[in-house]
N, C-alpha and C positions, 0 to 999 in steps of 0.2 A: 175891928181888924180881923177878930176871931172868921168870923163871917164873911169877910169879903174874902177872905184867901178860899174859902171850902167854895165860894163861888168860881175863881180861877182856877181850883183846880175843877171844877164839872164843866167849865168852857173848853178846859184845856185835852180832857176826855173827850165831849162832843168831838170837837174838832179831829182827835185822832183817832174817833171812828167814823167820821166823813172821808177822812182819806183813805182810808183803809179799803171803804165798800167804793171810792174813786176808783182807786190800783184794783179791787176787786174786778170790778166792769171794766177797766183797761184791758186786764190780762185775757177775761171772759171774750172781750172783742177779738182780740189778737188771736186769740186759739181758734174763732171760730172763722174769722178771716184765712188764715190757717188748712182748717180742714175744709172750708170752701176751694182754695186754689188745689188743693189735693185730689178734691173729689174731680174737680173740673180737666187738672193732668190726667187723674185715671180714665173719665172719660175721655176725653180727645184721644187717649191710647189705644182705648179701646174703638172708639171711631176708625181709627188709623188702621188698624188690623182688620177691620172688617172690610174695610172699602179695598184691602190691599187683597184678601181674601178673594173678595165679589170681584178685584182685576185678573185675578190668577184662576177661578173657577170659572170666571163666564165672558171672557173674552174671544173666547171661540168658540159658544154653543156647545159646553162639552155632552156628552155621555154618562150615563148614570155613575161607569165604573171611573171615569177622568176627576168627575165631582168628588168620588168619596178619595179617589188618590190622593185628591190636592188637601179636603182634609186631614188628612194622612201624613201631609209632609212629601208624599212621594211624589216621583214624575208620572208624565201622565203615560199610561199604559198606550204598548201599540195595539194597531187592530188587527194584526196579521195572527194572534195566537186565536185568536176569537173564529177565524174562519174554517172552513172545512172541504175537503174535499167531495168529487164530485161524485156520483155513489156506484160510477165502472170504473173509479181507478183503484190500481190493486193496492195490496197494504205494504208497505214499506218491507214490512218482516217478511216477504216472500223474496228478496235481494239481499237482505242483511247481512252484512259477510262475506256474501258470493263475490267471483269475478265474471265476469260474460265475455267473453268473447265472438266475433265472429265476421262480416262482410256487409260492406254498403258497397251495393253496383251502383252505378252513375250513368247516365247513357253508354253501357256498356266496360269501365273502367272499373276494376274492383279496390278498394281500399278497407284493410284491415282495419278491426275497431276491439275497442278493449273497455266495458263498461265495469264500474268501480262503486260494486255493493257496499262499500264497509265507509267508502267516503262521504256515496249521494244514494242511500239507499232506497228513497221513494224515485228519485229521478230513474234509477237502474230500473225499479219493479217496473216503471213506466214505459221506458222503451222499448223494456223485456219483453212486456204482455204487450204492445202495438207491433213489435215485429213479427211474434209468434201469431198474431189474429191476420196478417198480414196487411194492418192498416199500410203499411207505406208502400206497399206495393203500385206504381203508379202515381205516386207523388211527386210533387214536381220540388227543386231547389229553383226559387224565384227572386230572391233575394240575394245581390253578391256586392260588396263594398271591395275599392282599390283603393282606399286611402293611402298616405306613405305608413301610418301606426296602426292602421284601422284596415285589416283585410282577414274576410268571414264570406263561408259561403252560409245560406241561410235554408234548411230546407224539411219539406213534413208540409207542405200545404195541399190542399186537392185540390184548391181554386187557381186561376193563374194571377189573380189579384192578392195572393196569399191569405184572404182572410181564412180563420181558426172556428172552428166550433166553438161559441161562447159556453156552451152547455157543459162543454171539458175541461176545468180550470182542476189546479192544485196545489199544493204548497208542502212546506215549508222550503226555502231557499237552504240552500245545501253549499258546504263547499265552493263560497267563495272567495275568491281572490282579496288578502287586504290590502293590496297594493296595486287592483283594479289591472293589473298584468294578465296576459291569455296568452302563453307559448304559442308556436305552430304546433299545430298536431291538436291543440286541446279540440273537445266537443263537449260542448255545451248548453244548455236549455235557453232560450228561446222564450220570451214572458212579455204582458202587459206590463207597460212601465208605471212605475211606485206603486207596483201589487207583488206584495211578496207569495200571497196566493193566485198569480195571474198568469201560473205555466200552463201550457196545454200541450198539443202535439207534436211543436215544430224544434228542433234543435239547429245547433249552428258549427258547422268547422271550420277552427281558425286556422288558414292556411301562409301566416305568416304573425310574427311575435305584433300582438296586438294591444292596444290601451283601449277599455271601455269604463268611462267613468260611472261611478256608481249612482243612484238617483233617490231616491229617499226612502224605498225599501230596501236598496243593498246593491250588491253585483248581481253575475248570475249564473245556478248553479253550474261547475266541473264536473260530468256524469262519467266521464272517460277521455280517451286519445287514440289517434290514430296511431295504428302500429306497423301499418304499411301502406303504398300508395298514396303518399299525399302529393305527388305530382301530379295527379288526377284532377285533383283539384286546384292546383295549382297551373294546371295548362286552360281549365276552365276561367281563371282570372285573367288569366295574359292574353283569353281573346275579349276582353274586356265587356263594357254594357252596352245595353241597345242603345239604341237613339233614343235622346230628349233624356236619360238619367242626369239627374245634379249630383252636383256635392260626392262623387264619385262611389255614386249608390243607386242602384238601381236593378232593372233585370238583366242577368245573363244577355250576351251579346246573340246568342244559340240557347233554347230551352231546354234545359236539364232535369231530366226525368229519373227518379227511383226506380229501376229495373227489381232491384229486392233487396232484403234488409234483414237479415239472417244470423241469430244469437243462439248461444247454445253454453 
């Protein structure tokens, strides 16, 4: 009897350390089950982020400085700060502050002008130094819109097709409008459109309260206002455009030529 119990009890031992290393490897299973679906979440996460990365960096061929913004968390940088002017336009600082004042003839019409150093101060230096070289002299206004919201005269070309020295560009955009609004009287710059570096020679006077919508570089700069004579320009729109203009834009009906252009 003695004997058979010492035997029940070492079966009974066996037995509960077969279960024990059972629950053992159960548990081992489960943990590692476990840290599989773990490792598998953190990838896929990390998958996720990269491929969202790789849609947000390269889905439009960026630029070296767009790449590191987007790592960055930032938006992507414009290209307009990145540009430069053209190496005969003057420096900003030579209008800064200033006001200008002085006369745009028109086929013989004179109208007062008031240019605004402290608002558009590279636009100022700009006209400043082409009227004193006497670029405009002989220039033609070729350009004139009647729309009912839309009426500019357009003028600084030496071609009668208005194209621009490409060789004369500058920037930065100055003093625009945030409500895409141009009083009469305003004057204006004149730009390649979505280039905030795409001014050159040519400005524009709004001879009646205008709306020009803005385009992906911005408005366009305020350099000044007419401070007298804008009937002048305004008897130039009432004889309306030549033949064959659309969309109620086109050339002068009569060719309108810069006599002189005199700041002081």
């Amino acid at each position: 009897m003695a004997t058979r119990s010492r035997d029940d009890r070492e079966a009974r031992r066996r037995i509960r350390q077969m279960e024990a290393k059972r629950e053992l490897r159960q548990q081992q299973g489960k943990r590692r089950k476990r840290d599989n679906v773990l490792a598998a979440g953190a990838g896929a996460t990390a998958l996720v982020l990269a491929v969202v990365l790789q849609l947000t960096v390269f889905s439009s061929n960026p630029t070296e400085a767009e790449f590191a913004a987007a790592q960055a968390g930032l938006s992507s940088p414009s290209a307009s700060p990145a540009a430069s002017n053209s190496a005969d336009v003057p420096s900003a600082d030579t209008a800064a502050g200033k006001t200008f004042t002085g006369e745009l003839t028109l086929n013989s019409g004179v109208v007062g002008v008031q240019l605004d150093g402290s608002a558009a101060p590279q636009a100022a230096a700009v006209l400043k130094s082409l009227s004193d070289s006497g670029y405009y002299n002989g220039a033609s206004c070729h350009r004139l819109t009647t729309a009912e919201t839309f009426g500019l005269l357009q003028c600084g070309a030496k071609s009668a097709d208005g194209a621009d020295d490409p060789g004369y560009r500058w920037g930065p955009l100055e003093n625009t409008p945030a409500d895409n609004k141009y009083p009469a009287g305003t004057i204006a710059v004149a730009r390649t459109g979505n280039d905030a570096y795409g001014n050159g020679h040519q400005f524009f006077i709004v001879y009646k309260d205008t709306t020009i919508p803005a385009d992906s570089a911005g408005g366009y700069t305020v350099v000044g206002k007419v401070t007298s004579g804008l009937d002048v320009v305004t008897k130039i729109a009432a004889a309306g455009l030549k033949a064959g203009a659309a969309n109620n834009d086109g050339a002068p009906v009569a060719p309108v030529t810069i006599d002189s252009f005199s700041l002081k």
